[in-house]
Residue, then its C-alpha position, 0 to 999 in steps of 0.5 A: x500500500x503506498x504512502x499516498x494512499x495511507x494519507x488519503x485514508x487518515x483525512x478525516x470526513x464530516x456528515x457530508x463527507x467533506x473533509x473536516x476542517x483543522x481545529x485552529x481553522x473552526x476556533x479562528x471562523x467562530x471567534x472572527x463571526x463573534x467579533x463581527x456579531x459583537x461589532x454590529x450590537x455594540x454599534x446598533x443595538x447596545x453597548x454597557x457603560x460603566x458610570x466613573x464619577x459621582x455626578x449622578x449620585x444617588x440614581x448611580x453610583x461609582x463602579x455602576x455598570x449599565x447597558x444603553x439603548x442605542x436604537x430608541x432614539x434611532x439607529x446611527x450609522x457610522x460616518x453619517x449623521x443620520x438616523x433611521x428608524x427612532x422609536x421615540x425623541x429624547x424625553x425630559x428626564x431620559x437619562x442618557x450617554x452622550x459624546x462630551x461637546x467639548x471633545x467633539x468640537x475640538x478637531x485635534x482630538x481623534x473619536x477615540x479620544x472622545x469621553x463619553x458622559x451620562x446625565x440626565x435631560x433636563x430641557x428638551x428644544x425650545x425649552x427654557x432653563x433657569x436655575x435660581x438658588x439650586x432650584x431648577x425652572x423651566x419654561x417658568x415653573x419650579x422644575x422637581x425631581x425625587x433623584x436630584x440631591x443637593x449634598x452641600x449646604x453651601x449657597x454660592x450668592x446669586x447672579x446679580x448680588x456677588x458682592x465681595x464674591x471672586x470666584x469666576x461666574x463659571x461657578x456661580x452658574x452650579x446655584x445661579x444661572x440665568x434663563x438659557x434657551x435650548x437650541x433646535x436639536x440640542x438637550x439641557x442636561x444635568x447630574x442628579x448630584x447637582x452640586x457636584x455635576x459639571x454639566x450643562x450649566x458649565x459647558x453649554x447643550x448636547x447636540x442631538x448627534x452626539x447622543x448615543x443612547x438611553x441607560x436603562x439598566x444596571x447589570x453589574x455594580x462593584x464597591x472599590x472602596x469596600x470591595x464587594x458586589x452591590x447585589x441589591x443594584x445588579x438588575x435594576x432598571x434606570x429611571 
């Protein structure tokens, strides 16, 4: 019997009788289809969003881990500012990540520079917000929230009565600011800790293309600080 007949025998066929595929090859094909399937969710469907400062407090904390709705507002695709197929428009109290403004105006900085934000909509277009004394107003009337928290008793004085004040009116707009208007497709957002949120009152709106999605649920949640899981947070919807 010759050696190439001995070889021809050794292949290995599968239900068809073809020849079967080396392992590297299968593991290879599944781990690229898993990559592209992974790729199309992330960019379409949803992508998790892991909360890195205290803006938000008490609604999410630090070590949050959270999956946001990439398709409600609709569909982006890449390298177009288009959308297709929204479901619905931001609504004032959507909480929800967004490409930071000063990030995406500056032409130095490539996209994955880019850091992402969450906060919540606080003034939708054509609305009008003003803060007075911490408290929120808009379109004129006193703007309530159960999640907002104020967490220092410090007042910082008013627009028009700084007197002795020095501090830059940058600051002053966390306690006082005055009646701004938001523009055709742009969102006033806030943190729900709002004296320790640099947000909309600090750096201007949203537009709409920078958003990317609405957060609606904590999937994972870790303490670094006492080094355990919050089990009690893990599954809870975002409201």
């Amino acid at each position: 019997m010759s050696k190439s007949f001995e070889r021809t025998q050794k292949i290995s066929l599968d239900k068809k009788g073809r020849p079967k595929k080396p392992w590297y090859r299968e593991w290879t094909e599944a781990l690229i289809v898993a990559a592209i399937l992974a790729l199309i969710i992330r960019t379409f469907v949803i992508q998790a969003f892991k909360i890195p400062s205290g803006s938000m407090e008490d609604t999410l904390l630090v070590g949050d881990h959270l999956l946001v709705n990439k398709f409600i507002y609709g569909t982006k695709i890449p390298l177009s500012d288009a959308r297709y197929f929204p479901i619905r428009e931001p609504q004032r109290g959507d909480i929800i990540v967004f490409e930071w403004p000063v990030d995406t105006i500056n032409k130095n900085l490539n996209y994955f520079s880019r850091k992402d934000f969450i906060k919540r909509i606080v003034g939708v277009p054509g609305d009008k917000v003003e803060v007075r004394n911490k408290e929120v107003f808009v379109n004129g009337e006193h703007y309530t929230l159960d999640a907002a928290v104020h967490k220092s008793p410090y007042l910082i004085p008013g627009c028009s009565d700084i007197g002795s004040w020095t501090r830059s009116a940058s600051e002053r707009v966390r306690d006082c600011m005055e009646v701004a208007t938001v523009p055709a497709d742009s969102y006033f957002v806030m943190g729900d800790n709002r004296d320790n949120s640099r947000d909309s009152r600090f750096w201007g709106f949203v537009p709409r293309d920078n958003i990317k999605g609405l957060a609606f649920i904590k999937y994972w949640s870790w303490d670094a600080r006492q080094t355990n899981v919050r089990w009690e947070r893990i599954g809870r919807m975002i409201e």
